[in-house]
C-alpha positions as CSV (number, residue, x, y, z in Angstrom):
1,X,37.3,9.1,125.8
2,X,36.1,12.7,125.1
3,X,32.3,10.9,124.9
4,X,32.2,9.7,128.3
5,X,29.8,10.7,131.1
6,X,32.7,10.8,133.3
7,X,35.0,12.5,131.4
8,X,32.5,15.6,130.9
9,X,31.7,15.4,134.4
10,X,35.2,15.8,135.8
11,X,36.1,18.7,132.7
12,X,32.7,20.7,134.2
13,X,33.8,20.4,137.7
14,X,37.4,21.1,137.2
15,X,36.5,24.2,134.9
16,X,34.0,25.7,137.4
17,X,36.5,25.2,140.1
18,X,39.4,26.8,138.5
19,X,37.3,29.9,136.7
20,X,35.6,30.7,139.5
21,X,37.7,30.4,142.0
22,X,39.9,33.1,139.8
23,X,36.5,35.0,139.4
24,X,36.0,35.6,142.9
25,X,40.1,36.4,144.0
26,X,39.8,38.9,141.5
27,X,36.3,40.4,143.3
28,X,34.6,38.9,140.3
29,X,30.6,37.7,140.3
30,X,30.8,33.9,140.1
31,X,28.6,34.0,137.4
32,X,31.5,36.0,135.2
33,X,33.2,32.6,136.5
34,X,30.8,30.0,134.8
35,X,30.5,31.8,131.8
36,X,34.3,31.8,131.1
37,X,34.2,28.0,132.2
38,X,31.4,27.5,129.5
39,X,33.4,29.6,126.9
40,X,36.9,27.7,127.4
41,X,35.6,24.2,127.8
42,X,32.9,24.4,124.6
43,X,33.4,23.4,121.2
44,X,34.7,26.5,120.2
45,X,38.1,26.7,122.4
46,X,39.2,23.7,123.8
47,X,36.3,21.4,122.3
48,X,36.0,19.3,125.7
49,X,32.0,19.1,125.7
50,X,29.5,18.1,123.1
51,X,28.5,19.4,119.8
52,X,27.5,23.7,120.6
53,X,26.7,22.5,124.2
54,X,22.7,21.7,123.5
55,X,22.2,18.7,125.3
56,X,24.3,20.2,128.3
57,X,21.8,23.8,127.9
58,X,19.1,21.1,128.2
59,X,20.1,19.5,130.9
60,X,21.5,22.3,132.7
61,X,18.1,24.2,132.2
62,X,17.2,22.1,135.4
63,X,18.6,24.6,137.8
64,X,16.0,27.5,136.4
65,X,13.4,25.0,137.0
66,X,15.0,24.9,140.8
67,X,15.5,28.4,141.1
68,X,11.9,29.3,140.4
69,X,10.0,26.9,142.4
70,X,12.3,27.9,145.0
71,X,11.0,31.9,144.1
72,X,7.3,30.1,144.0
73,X,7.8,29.0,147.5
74,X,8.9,32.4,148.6
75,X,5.6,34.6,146.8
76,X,2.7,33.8,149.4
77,X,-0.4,34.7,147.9
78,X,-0.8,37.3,150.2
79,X,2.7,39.4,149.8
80,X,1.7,38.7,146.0
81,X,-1.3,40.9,146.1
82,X,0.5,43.9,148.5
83,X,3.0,43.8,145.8
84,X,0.8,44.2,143.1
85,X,1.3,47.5,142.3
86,X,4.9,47.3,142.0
87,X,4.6,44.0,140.0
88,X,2.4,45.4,137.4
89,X,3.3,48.8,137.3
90,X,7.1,48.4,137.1
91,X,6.7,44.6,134.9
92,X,4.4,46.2,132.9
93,X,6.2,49.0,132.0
94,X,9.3,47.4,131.5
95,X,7.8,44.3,129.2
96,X,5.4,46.6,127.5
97,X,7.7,49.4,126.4
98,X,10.8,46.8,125.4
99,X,8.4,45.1,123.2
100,X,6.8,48.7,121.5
101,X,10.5,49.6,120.8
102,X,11.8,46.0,119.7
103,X,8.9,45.8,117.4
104,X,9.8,48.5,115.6
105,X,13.2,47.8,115.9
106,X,13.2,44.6,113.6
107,X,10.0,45.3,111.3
108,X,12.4,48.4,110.0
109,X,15.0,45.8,110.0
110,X,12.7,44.4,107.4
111,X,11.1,40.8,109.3
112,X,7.3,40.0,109.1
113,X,5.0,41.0,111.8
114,X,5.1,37.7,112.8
115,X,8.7,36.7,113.6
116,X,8.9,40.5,115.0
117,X,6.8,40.3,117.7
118,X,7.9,37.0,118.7
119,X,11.3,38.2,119.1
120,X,10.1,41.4,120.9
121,X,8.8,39.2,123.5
122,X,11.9,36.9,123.7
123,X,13.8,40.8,124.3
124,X,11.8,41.9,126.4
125,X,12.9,39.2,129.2
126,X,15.5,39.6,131.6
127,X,17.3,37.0,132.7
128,X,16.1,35.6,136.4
129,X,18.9,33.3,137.0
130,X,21.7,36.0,136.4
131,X,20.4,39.3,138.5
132,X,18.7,36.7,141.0
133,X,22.6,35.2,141.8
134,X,23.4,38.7,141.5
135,X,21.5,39.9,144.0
136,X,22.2,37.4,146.7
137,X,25.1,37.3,146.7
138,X,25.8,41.0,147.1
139,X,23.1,41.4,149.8
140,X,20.9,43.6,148.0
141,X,17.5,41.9,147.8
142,X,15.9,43.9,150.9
143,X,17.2,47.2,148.8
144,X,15.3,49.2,146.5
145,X,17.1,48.3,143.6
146,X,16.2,44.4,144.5
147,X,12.5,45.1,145.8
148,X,11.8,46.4,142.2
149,X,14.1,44.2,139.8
150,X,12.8,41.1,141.7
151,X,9.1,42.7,140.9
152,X,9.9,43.4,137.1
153,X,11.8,39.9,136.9
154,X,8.3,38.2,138.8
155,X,6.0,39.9,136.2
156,X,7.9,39.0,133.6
157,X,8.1,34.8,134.7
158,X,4.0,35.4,134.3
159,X,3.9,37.1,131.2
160,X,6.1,34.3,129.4
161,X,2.6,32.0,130.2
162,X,0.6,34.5,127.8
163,X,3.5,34.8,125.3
164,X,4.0,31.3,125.2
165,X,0.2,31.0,124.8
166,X,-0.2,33.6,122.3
167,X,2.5,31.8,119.6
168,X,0.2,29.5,118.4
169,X,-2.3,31.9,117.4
170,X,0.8,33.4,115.5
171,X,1.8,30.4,113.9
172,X,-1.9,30.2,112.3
173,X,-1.3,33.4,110.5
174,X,1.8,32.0,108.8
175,X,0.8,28.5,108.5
176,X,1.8,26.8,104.3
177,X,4.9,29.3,104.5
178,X,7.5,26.9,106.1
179,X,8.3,23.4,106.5
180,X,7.5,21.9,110.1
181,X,10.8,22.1,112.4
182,X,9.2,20.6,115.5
183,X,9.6,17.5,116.6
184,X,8.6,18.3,120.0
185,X,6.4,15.4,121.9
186,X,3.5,17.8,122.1
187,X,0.0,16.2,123.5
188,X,-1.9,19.5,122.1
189,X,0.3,19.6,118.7
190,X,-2.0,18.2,116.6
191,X,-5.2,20.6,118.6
192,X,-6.3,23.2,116.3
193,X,-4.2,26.2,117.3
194,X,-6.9,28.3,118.7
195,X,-7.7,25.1,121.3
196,X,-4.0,25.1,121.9
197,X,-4.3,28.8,123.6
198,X,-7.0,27.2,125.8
199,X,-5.1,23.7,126.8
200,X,-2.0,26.1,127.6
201,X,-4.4,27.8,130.3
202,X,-6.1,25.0,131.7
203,X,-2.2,23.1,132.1
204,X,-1.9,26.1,134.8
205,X,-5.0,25.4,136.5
206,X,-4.3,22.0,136.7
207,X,-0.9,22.6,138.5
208,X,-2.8,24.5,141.0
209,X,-5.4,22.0,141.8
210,X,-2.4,18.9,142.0
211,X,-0.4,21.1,144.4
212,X,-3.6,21.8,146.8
213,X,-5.0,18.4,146.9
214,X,-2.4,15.9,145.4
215,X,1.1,17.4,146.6
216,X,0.2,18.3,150.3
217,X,-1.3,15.4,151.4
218,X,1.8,13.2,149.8
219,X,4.0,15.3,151.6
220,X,2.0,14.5,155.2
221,X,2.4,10.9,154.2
222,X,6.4,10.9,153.5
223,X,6.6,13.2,156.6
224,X,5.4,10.6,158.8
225,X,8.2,8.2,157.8
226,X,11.2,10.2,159.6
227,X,13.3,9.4,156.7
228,X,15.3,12.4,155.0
229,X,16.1,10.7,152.0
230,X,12.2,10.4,151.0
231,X,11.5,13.6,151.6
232,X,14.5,14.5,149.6
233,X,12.9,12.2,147.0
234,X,9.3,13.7,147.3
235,X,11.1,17.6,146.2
236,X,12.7,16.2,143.7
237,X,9.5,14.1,142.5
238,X,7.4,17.5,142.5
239,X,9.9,19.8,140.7
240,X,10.9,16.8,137.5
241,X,6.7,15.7,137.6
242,X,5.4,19.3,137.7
243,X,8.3,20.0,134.8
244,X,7.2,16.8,132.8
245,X,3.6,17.8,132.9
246,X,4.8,20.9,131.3
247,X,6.6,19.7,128.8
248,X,4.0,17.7,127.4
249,X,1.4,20.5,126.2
250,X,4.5,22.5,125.4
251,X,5.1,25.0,128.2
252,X,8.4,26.0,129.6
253,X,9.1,23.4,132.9
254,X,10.4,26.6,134.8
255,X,7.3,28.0,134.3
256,X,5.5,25.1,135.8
257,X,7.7,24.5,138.3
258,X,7.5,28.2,139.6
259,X,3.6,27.7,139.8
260,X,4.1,24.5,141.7
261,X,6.3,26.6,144.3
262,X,3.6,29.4,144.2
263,X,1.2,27.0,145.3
264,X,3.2,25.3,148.2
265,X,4.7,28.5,149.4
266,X,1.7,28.5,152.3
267,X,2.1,24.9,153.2
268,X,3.5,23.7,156.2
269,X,6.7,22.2,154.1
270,X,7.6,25.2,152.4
271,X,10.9,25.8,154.4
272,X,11.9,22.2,154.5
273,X,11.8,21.9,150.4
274,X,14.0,25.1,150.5
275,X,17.0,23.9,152.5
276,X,16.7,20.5,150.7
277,X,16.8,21.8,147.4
278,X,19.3,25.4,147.4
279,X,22.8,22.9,147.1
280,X,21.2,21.4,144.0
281,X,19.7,24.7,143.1
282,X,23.4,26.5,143.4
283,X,25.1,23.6,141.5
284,X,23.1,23.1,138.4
285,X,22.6,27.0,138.5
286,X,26.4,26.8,137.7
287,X,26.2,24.0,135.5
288,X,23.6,26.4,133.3
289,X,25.5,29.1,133.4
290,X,28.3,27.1,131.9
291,X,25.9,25.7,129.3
292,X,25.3,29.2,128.0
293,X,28.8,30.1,127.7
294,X,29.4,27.1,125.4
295,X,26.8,27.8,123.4
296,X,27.7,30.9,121.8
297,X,28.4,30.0,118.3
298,X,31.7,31.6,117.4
299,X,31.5,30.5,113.9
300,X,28.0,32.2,113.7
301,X,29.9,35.3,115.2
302,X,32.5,35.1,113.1
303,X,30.0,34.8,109.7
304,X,28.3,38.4,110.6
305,X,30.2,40.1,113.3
306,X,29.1,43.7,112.5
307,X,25.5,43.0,111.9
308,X,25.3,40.7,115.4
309,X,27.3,43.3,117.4
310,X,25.0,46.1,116.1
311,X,21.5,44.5,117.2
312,X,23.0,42.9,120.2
313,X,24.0,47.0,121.2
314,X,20.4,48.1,120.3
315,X,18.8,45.7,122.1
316,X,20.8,46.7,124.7
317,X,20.5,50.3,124.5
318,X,16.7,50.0,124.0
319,X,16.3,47.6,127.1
320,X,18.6,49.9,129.2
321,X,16.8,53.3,128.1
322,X,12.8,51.5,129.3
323,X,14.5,50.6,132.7
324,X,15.2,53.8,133.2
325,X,12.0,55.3,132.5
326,X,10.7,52.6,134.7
327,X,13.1,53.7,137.2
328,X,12.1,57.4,136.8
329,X,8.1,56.5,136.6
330,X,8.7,54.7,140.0
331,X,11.1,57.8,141.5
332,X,13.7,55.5,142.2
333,X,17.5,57.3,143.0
334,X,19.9,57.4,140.4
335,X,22.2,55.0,141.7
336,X,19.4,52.6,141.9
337,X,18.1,52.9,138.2
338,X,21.4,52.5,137.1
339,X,21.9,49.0,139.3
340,X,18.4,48.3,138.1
341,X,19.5,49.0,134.1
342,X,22.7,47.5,134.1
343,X,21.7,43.8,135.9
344,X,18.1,43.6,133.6
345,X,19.2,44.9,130.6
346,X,20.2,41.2,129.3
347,X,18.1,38.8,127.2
348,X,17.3,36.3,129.8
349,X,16.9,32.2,129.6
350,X,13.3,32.5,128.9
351,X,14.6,34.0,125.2
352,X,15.7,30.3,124.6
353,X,12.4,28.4,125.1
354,X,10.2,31.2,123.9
355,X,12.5,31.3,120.3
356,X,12.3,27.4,120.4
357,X,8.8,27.2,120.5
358,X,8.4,29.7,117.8
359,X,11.2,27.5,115.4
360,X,8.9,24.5,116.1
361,X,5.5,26.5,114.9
362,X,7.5,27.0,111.8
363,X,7.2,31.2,112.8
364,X,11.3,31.3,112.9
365,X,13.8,30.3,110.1
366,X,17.0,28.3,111.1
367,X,19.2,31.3,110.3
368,X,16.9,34.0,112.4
369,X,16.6,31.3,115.4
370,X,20.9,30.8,115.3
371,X,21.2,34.5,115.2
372,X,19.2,35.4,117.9
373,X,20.4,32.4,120.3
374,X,23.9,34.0,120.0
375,X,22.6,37.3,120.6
376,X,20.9,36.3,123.7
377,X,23.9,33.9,125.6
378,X,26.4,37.3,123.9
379,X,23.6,39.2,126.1
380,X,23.8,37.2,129.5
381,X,27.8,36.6,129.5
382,X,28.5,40.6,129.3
383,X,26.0,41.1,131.4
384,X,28.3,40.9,134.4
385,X,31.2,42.6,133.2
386,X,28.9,45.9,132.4
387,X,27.3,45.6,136.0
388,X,30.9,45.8,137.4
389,X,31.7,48.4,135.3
390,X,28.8,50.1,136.7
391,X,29.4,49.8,139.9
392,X,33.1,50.5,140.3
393,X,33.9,53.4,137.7
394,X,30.2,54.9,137.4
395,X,28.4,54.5,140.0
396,X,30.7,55.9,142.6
397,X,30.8,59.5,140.2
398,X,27.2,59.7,139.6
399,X,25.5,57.6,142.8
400,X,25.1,58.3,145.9
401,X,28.7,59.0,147.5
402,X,29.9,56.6,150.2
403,X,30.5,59.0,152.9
404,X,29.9,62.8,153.2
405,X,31.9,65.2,155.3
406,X,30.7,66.0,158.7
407,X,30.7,69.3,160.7
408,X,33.9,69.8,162.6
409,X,32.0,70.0,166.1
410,X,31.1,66.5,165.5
411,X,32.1,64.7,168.6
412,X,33.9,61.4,167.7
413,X,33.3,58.0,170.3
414,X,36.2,56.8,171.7
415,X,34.3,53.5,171.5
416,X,33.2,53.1,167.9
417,X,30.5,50.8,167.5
418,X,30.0,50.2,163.5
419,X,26.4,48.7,162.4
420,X,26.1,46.9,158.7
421,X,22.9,46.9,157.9
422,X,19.8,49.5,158.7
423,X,16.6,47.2,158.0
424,X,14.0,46.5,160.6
425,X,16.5,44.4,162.8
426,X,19.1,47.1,162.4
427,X,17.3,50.3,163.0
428,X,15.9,48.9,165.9
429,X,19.6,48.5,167.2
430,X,21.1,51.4,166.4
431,X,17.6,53.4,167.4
432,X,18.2,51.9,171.3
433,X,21.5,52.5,171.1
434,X,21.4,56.3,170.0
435,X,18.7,56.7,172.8
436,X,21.6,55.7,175.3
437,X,24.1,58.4,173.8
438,X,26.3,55.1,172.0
439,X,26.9,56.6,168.1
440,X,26.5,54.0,165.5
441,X,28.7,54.2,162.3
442,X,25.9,52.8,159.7
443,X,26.8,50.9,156.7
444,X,23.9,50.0,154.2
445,X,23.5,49.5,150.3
446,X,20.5,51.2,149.8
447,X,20.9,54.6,148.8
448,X,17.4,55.8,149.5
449,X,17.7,54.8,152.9
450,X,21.0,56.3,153.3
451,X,20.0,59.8,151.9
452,X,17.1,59.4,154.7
453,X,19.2,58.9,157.5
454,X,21.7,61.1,157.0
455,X,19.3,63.8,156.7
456,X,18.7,62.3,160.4
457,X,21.6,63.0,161.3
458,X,22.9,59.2,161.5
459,X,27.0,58.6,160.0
460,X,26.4,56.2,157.3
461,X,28.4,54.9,154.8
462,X,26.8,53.8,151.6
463,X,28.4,50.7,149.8
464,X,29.2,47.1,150.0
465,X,30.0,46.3,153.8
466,X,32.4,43.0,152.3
467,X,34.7,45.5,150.3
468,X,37.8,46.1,153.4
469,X,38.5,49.7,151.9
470,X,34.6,50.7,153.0
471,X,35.3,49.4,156.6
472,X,38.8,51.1,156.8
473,X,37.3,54.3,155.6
474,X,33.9,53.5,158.0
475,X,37.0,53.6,160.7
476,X,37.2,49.6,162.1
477,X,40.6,50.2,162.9
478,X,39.6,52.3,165.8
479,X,36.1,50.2,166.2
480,X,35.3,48.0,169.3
481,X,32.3,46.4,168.2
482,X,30.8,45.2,164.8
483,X,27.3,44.2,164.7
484,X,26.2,42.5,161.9
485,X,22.6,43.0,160.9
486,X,22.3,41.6,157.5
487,X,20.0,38.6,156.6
488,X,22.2,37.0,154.0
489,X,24.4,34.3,155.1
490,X,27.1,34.9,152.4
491,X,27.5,38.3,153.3
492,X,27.5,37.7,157.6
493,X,30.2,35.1,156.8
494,X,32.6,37.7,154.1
495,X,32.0,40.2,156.6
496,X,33.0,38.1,159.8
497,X,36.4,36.7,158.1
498,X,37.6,40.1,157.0
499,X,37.0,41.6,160.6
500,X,38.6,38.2,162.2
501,X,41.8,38.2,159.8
502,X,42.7,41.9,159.4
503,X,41.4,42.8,163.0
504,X,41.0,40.1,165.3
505,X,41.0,42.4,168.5
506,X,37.4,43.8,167.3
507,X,34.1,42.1,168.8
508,X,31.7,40.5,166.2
509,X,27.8,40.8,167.6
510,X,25.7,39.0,164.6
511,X,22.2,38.6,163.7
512,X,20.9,35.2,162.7
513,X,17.8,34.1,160.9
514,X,17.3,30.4,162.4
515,X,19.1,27.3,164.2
516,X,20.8,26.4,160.7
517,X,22.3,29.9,160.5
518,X,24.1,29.8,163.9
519,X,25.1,26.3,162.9
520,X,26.7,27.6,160.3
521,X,28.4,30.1,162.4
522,X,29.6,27.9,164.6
523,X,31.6,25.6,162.5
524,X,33.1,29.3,161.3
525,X,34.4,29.7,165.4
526,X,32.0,32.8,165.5
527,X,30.2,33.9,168.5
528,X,28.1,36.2,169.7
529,X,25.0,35.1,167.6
530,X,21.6,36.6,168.3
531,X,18.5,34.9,166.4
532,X,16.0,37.2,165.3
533,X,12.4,35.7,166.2
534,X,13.7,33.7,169.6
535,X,12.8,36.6,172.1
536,X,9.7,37.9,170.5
537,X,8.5,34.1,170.6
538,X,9.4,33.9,174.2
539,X,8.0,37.2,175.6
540,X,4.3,35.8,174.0
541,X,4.3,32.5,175.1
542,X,5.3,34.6,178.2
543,X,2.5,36.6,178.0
544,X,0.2,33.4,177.3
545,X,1.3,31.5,180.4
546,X,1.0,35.0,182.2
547,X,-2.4,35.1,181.3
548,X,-3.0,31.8,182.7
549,X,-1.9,32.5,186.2
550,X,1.4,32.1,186.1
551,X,3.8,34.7,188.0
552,X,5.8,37.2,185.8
553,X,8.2,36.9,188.0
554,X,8.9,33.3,187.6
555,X,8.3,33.8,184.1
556,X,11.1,35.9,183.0
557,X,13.4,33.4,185.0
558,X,12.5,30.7,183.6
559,X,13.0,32.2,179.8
560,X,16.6,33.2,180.7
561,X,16.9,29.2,181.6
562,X,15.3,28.5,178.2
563,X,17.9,30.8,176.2
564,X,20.7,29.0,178.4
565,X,19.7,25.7,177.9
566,X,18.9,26.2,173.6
567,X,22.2,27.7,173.4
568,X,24.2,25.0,175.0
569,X,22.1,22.2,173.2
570,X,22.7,24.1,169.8
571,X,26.0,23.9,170.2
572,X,26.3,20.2,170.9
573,X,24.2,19.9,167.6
574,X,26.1,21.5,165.9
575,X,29.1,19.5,165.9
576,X,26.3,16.3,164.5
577,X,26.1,16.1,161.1
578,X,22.3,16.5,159.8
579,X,22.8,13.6,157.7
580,X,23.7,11.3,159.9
581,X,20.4,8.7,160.2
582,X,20.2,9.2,164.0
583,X,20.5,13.1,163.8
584,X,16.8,13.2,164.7
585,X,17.3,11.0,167.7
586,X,20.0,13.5,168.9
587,X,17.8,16.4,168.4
588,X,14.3,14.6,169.9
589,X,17.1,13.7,173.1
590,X,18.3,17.1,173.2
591,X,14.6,18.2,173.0
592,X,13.8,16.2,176.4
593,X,16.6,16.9,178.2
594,X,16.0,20.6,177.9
595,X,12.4,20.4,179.2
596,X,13.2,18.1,182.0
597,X,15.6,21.1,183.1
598,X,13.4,23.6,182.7
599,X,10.8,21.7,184.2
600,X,12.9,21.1,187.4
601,X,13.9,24.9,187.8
602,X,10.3,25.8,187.8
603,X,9.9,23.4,190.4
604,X,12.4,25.1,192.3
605,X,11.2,28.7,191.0
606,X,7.5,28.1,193.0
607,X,9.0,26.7,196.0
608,X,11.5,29.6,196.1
609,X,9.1,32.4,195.0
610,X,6.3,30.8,197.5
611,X,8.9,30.7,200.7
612,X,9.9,34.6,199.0
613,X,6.6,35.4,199.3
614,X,5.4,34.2,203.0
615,X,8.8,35.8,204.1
616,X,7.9,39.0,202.3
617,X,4.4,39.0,203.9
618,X,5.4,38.2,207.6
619,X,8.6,41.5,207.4
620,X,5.5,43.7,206.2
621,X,3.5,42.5,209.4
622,X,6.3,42.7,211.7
623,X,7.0,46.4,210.2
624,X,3.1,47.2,210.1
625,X,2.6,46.4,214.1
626,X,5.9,48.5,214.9
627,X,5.0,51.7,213.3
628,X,1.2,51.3,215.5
């Protein structure tokens, strides 16, 4: 029974419920939640899954692949290449001073050159899928501490190309010492080594030419066909054959897959492969996270405790000391080097393929590679835990303090409006609102921008907006209004049902990125929703049809009609299920019935404004001949 499909399923899914579920009432990253699922259900504890959870780690390994061609689709090119500076200064840094200290680090330890600086590269990785959850979910990607850990994490997903690259050319300098461990499927294994290097490379460029002229054009073709579930189909077909490809001349599948996202992020179907793919993203995210935790060999553990503790603390230590150099090189604020040190200083996921690879060119023995695998899944489970020990018991001692005391002439608002969020969208809000005399309380998360606006003269609060103590001492008991200015989903909705349940009398006024967002809003009973890019879009197609011939006037009336009529028609949608086979038909309906309206009041509009107009003209007559 304990070999069934079934029966693993359900044990996953219960376990993930249950843990993190207790993860997050305890204010607990759902990742801390995974792991602990992983740990209880493996075959160390319980003894639910299979033997040391490999085929599960395999499997599971699918939602990396997700994760980064969903990062792929979000690197255009272009932002790529204004980021490079950060990218390779801050990646480089970090991967290039890790390895130095690593290296040294285990040839003193008494390894060959060899099997060092493989495992200095497997080190010197961070673990994407960890401080990428991390980061979302606690709103902090348009911070400075998630600008520059998502440009260290982005160098590193490259680098693993030219590691992975490089290992064959190791290999050669070791080869007669070992027996062969791979039994890999390899189509260059049996290249010399030296071509292998050069197949690696040209794997990449074939990725990039199948995504611009094989990929987009299939994607037209299923578009056509009006039928979600083929498009559904097509993601998955390009994430699995893109991963496949990989896999053949021996590259990681994430590592594909990511390339496969770079290349699509500038088509026309980039956002419509995100929202179909982020639920299976999330889930098998989880499921890998699980995987890890039952993979750490407590018998392993148990064999050498002291002498895996000791390098799992060094490699710590030495990851955690570079970060902050990094963090000092790039004059980043204490409380973000140590958000930045704390969530990177992990062995990440790559660690696992790149110390496969290197046990199937015979570089590794069986007892390094066990060693090392329960160093690196010891790595990412504490990983967590140290980050909330950062952030609750250091950070607030050493960081930048949530409040600061105000001169006593301050004048307090008897109508306190309290902003989350100071970004683009939210500076511009509480900008026009100072310029009226109205007095923003500002909550934000990133310290640099905090220490900048108080020195403005702003109130701000620095800290996570979800946390009920910040608001109370923010004051939302006395508040009126709360706008919400955040662009993370997760964090508008934790924000909205604290405010709702432990102060229903206050106003919610909340940004939203796009239609799904509202929708999402909606089925929550919020309100008062304001998406982002719908005025600028109207005031230029305004301007367009202005510069046409059309009046300004009967312009700006009819884009109040527009705003009316979307808003009424989103709500209808939203109470359709997108997955119902005539959704589209609603939507296309909807579609028609709102031009049709807005058609008929400008028909109105120009008899109105005309009749306006000749009344207008014969009252400035009439007043014209009596003054003469």
């Amino acid at each position: 029974m304990t070999g069934s499909l079934l029966f693993e399923a359900i044990v996953f899914l219960a376990g993930a419920i249950i843990c993190v579920s207790i993860a997050k009432r305890l204010g607990l990253s759902s990742v801390i939640g995974y792991l602990l699922a992983g740990v209880l259900i493996g075959p160390y504890v319980l003894g639910f899954i299979g033997e040391e959870g490999d085929d599960i780690l395999h499997f599971a390994e699918f939602g990396v692949v997700m994760m980064l061609f969903l990062i792929g689709l979000e690197i255009e090119p272009k932002n790529f290449w204004n980021m490079r500076k950060t990218i390779l200064g801050m990646g480089g840094i970090q991967v290039g001073g890790t390895m130095f200290l690593s290296y040294l680090l285990f040839t003193f330890l008494g390894y060959d050159w060899e099997v060092a600086l493989v495992i200095s590269m497997a080190v010197a990785l961070s673990s994407t899928a960890i401080a990428m959850q991390t980061i979302k979910e606690k709103g902090l990607m348009n911070t400075t501490f998630g600008t520059s850990a998502f440009s260290i994490l982005l160098f590193q997903d490259i680098i693993v190309i030219f590691m992975i690259g490089a290992m064959p050319l190791l290999s050669n300098s070791r080869a007669g010492t070992q027996s062969d461990h791979s039994d890999s499927v390899s189509l260059i294994a049996s290249l010399p080594l030296g071509f292998q290097t050069i197949a690696i490379i040209l794997s990449v460029v074939v990725i990039i030419a199948l995504g611009r002229y094989l990929i987009v054009p299939m994607l037209r073709k299923v578009a056509k066909t009006d039928v979600r579930e083929l498009l559904i189909a097509a993601a998955f077909l390009i994430v699995f054959g893109i991963s496949f490809i990989m896999e053949l001349v021996g590259i990681s599948p994430a590592l594909g897959a990511f390339l496969g996202g770079v290349v699509l992020s500038n088509s026309e179907f980039k956002h419509e492969l995100e929202s179909t793919l982020e639920p299976f993203k999330n889930l098998l995210l989880g499921l890998f996270f699980m995987a890890v935790g039952a993979s750490i060999n407590f018998i392993i553990i148990a064999k050498s405790p002291l002498t895996i503790g000791g390098i799992l603390i060094v490699i710590v230590i030495i990851k955690a000391v570079v970060l902050l150099i990094t963090g000092r090189v790039f004059n980043l604020k204490l409380d973000q080097k140590l958000l930045l040190t704390f969530g990177l200083a992990q062995v990440g996921e790559f660690a696992f393929v790149l110390l496969s690879f290197a046990f199937g060119l015979n570089i590794l023995e069986q007892d390094q590679m066990d060693m090392l695998l329960v160093i690196t899944a010891l790595s990412m489970a504490l990983t967590p835990i140290i980050s909330i020990i950062n952030e609750r018991f250091i950070l607030p001692k050493v960081g930048t303090k949530e409040s600061i005391q105000r001169p006593m002439d301050h004048i307090a608002k008897s109508q306190k409006i309290i902003l989350v969020g100071f970004g683009n969208f939210g500076s511009t809000v509480g900008r026009f609102l100072r310029s009226h005399g109205v007095e923003a309380t500002i909550l934000d998360q990133d310290s640099n921008r905090v220490d900048l606006l108080r020195k403005m003269g702003f109130e701000v609060y620095y800290g996570d907006a979800t946390r009920l103590d910040l608001l109370e001492s923010a004051g939302i008991a006395e508040a009126k209004i709360v706008i919400i200015a955040t662009n993370k989903l997760s964090v508008t909705k934790a924000i909205s049902k604290i405010v709702n349940e432990k102060y229903p009398h206050i106003q919610l006024m909340i940004r939203t990125k796009n239609r799904d967002d509202v929708y999402a809003l909606l089925d929550l009973g919020l309100e008062n929703f304001y998406r982002e890019s719908l005025d600028t879009s109207l005031a230029l197609a305004s301007d367009v049809l202005h510069q046409l011939g059309f009046r300004k006037y009967t312009l700006n009336r009819q884009i109040k009609n527009y705003i009316k009529y979307d808003e009424t028609s989103l709500r209808r949608l939203a109470k359709a299920s997108k997955q119902e086979k005539n959704y589209l038909f609603k939507v296309r309906k909807e579609l028609q019935e709102q031009e049709e309206l807005l058609d008929a009041d400008f028909k109105r509009g120009i008899d109105f404004d005309n009749h306006w107009d000749s009344e207008h003209i014969r009252k400035a007559l009439e007043k014209s001949n009596t003054n003469m």
